[in-house]
C-alpha positions as CSV (number, residue, x, y, z in Angstrom):
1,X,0.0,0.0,0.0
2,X,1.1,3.7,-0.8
3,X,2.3,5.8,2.1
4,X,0.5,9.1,2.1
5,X,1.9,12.0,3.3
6,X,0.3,15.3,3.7
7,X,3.0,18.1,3.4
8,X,2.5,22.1,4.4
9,X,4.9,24.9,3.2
10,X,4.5,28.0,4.9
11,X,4.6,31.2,2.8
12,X,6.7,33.6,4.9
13,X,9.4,35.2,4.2
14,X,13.1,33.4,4.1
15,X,11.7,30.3,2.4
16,X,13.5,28.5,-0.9
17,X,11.1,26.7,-2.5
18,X,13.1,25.2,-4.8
19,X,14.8,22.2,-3.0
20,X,11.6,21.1,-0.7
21,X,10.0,20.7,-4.2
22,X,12.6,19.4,-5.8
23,X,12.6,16.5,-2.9
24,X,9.1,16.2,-2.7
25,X,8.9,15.3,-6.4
26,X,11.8,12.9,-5.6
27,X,9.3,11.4,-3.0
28,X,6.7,11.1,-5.8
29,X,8.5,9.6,-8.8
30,X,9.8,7.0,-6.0
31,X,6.1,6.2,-5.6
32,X,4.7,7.7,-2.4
33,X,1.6,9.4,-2.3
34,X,1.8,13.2,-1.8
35,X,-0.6,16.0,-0.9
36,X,0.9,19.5,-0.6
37,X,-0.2,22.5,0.6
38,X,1.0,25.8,1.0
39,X,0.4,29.2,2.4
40,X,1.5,32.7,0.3
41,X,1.3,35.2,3.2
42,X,4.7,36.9,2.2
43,X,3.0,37.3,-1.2
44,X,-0.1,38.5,0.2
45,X,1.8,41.4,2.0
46,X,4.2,42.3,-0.6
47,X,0.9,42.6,-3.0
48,X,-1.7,44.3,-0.7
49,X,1.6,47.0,-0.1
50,X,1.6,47.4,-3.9
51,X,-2.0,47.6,-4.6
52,X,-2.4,50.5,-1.9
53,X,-4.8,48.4,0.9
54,X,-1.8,47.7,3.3
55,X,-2.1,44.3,5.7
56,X,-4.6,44.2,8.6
57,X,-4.8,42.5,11.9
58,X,-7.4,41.7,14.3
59,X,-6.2,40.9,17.5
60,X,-8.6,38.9,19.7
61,X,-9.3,39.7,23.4
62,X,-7.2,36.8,24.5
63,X,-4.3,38.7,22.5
64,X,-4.9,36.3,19.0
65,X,-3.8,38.0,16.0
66,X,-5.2,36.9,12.3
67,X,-5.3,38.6,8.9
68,X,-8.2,41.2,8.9
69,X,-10.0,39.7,5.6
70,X,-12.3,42.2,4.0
71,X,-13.4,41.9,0.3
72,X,-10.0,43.5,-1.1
73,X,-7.9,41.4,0.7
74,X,-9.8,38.4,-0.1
75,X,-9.3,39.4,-3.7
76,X,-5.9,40.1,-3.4
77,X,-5.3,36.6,-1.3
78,X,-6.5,34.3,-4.4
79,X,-4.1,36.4,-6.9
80,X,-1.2,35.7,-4.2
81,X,-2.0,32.3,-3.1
82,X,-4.3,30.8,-6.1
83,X,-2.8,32.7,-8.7
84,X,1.3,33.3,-8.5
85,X,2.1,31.0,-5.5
86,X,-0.1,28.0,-6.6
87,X,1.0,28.0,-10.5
88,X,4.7,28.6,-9.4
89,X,4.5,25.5,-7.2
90,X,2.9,23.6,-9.8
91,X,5.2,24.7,-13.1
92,X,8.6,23.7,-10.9
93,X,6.9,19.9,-10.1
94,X,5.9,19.7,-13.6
95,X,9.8,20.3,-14.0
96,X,10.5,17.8,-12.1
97,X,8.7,14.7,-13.9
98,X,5.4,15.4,-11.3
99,X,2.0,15.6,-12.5
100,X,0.8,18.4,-9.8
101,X,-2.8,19.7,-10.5
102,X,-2.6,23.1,-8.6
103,X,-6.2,24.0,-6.5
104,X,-7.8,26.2,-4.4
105,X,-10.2,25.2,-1.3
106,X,-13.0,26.4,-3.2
107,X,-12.1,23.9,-6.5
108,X,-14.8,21.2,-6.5
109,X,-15.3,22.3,-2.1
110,X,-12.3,20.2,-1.7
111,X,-12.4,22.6,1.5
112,X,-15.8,23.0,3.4
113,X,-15.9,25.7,5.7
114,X,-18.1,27.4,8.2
115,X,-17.7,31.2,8.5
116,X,-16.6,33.5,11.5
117,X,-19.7,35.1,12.8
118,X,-19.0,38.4,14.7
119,X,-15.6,38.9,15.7
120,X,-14.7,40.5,19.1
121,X,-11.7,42.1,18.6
122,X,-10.0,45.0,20.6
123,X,-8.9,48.1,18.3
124,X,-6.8,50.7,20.6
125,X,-7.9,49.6,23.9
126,X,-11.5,49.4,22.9
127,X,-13.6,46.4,22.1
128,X,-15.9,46.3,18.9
129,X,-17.6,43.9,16.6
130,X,-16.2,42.8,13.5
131,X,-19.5,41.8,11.4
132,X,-18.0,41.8,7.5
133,X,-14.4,39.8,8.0
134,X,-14.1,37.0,5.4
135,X,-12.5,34.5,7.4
136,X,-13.3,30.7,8.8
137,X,-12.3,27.3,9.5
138,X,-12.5,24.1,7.6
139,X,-15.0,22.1,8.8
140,X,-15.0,18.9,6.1
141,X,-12.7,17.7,3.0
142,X,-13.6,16.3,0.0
143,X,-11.8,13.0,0.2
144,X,-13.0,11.5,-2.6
145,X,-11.8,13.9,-5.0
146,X,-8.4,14.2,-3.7
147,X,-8.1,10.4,-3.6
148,X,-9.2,9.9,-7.0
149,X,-6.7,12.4,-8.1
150,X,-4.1,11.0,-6.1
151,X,-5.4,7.1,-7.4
152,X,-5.2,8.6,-11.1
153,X,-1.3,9.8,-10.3
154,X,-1.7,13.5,-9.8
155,X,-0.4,15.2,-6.5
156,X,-2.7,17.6,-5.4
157,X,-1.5,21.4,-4.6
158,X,-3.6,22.8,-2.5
159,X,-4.5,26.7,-1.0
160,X,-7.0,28.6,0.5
161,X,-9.3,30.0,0.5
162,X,-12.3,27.1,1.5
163,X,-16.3,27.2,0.3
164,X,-18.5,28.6,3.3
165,X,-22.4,28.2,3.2
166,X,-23.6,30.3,0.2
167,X,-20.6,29.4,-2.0
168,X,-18.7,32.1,0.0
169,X,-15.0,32.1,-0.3
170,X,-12.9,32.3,3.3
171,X,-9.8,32.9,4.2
172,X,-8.8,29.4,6.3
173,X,-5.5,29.1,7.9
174,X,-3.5,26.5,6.4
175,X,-1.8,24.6,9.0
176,X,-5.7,23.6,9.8
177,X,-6.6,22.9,6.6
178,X,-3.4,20.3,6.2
179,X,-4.5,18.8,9.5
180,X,-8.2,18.6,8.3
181,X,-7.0,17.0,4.8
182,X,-4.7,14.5,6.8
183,X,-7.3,13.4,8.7
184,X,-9.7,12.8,5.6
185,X,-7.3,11.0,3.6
186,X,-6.1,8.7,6.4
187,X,-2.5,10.1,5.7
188,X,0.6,8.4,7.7
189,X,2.1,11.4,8.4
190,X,1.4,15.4,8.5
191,X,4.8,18.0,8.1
192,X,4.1,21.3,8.9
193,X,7.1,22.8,7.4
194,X,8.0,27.1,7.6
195,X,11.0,29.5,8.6
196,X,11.0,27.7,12.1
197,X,12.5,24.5,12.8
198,X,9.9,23.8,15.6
199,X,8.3,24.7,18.5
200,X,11.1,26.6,20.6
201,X,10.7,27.4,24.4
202,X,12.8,30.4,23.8
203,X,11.4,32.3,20.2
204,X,15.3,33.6,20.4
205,X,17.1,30.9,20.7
206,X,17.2,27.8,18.0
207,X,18.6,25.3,20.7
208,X,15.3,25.7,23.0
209,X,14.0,23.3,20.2
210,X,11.1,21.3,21.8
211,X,11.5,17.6,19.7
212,X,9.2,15.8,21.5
213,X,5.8,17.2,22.0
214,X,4.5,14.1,23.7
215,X,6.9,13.8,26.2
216,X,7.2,17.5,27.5
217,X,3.5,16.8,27.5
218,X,0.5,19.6,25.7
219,X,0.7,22.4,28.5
220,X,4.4,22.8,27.8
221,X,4.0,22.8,24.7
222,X,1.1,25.3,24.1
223,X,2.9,27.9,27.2
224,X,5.8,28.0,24.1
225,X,3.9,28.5,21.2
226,X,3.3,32.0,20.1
227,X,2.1,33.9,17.4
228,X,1.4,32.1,14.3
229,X,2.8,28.9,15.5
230,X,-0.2,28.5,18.2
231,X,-2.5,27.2,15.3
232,X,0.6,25.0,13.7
233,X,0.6,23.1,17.3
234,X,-3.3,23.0,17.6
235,X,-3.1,21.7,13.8
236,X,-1.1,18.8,14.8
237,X,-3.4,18.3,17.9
238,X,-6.1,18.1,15.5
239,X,-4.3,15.9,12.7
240,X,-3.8,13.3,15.7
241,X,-7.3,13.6,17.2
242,X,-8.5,12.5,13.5
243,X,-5.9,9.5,13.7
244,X,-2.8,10.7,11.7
245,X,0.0,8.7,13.3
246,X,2.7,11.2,13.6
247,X,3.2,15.1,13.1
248,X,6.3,16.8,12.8
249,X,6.7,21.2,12.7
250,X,9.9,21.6,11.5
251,X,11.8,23.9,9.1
252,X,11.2,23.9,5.4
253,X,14.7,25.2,4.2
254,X,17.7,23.5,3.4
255,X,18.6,20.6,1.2
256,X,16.4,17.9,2.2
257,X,14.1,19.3,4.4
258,X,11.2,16.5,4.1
259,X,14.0,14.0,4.7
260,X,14.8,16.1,7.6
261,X,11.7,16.2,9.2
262,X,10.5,12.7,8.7
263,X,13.9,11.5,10.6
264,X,12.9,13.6,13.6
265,X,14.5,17.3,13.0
266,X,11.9,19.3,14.3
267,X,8.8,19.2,17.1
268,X,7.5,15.5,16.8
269,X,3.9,14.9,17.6
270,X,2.9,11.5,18.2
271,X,-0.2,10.0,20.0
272,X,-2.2,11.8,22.6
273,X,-0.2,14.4,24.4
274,X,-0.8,14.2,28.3
């Protein structure tokens, strides 16, 4: 039986593309079964700067900052991520002897999602109500699509945005969204790969490199994770909650990152976390 692995590339800043794709499509031609998918959030900003509607946050009363999505930005977010990020990830498998089909959430609601209702969030000391923000989480995959692709010998590139109810487009985070399609597809393993090579106790200091997330147990490990990579740990949470066997955050640069982070170099997630 095919190994499937589900494999995230986060779109900040400092990430080279080009040898995690070259080794994933090493992975493929060798046979295993690959799902990718990948944020654009450098993109995004460098875009939204050029188009004159500059990046916004909401920051939540429990001090959670997200991407403030209104219309624009959505608009903006599916030239970055669907558009320029998808297509570039796509062209260099294609390059390399892989049959990648590039898609968004919303292609053939590979990505259900249910929308953010009102939004508490706290603008210069004050609280107010965010009513229009375009934003969600993924709530089901469409499995059967992805495996007939993947049965058929395409790998699957995926990005937000996901379908809400209506046929409404929403910005989904995408460390979820892997989680979510890991679950669905019954995949062996989830890497959640970025500019970080793991969950560190000290955001300063690369040695403070928490490796096993199990054994440090989940209150350790969610008093270290801040910012952005609070949703990569609840991601792998949720990828084992849905029965993935093993999750790894690690970095995504270098020469054999994948390789990297399937032996261990990273923040390993495996089983339930005490």
């Amino acid at each position: 039986m095919r190994r499937t692995v589900v494999i995230k590339i986060g779109g900040g800043a400092g990430i080279e593309l080009a040898p995690v794709l070259a080794e994933i499509a090493g992975m493929v031609r060798e046979g295993s079964s690959v799902v990718l998918v990948h944020g654009g959030s450098a993109e995004l900003d460098a875009l939204s700067h050029a188009l004159g509607h500059p990046p916004q946050t909401i920051t939540s009363a429990s001090g959670h900052t997200s991407r403030r999505t209104d219309r624009r930005t959505l608009e903006m977010f599916e030239m970055a991520y669907c558009g320029k990020v998808n297509k570039q990830i796509v062209e260099h498998l294609q390059r390399g002897g892989v049959d990648a089909v590039g898609l968004s959430g919303i292609d053939g609601a590979i990505w259900r999602a249910e929308r953010k209702g009102a939004i508490r969030a706290v603008e210069e000391g004050r609280t107010v109500m965010i009513r229009d923000d375009l934003s969600g989480r993924v709530t089901g995959v469409n499995a059967t699509l992805l495996g007939s692709l993947l049965e058929l010998g395409y790998m699957p590139v995926l990005t937000p945005p996901a379908l809400a109810e209506g046929g409404v487009a929403v910005n989904v985070d995408a460390d979820r969204a892997a989680a979510a399609t890991a679950a669905a597809l019954g995949a062996d393993e989830l890497l959640l790969l970025s500019n970080v090579p793991g969950v560190l106790r000290d955001p300063a200091d690369p040695s403070s490199l928490i490796r096993s997330a199990s054994e440090v147990g989940a209150e350790a490990v969610a008093a270290a994770a801040g910012g952005r990579m609070k949703n990569k740990v609840l991601a792998a949470e949720e990828a084992l909650l849905g029965g993935v066997r093993r999750v790894v955050i690690g970095s995504a640069n270098g020469a054999t990152p994948v390789a990297n982070a399937r032996a261990g170099a990273g923040t390993v997630f495996e089983g339930a976390m005490a």
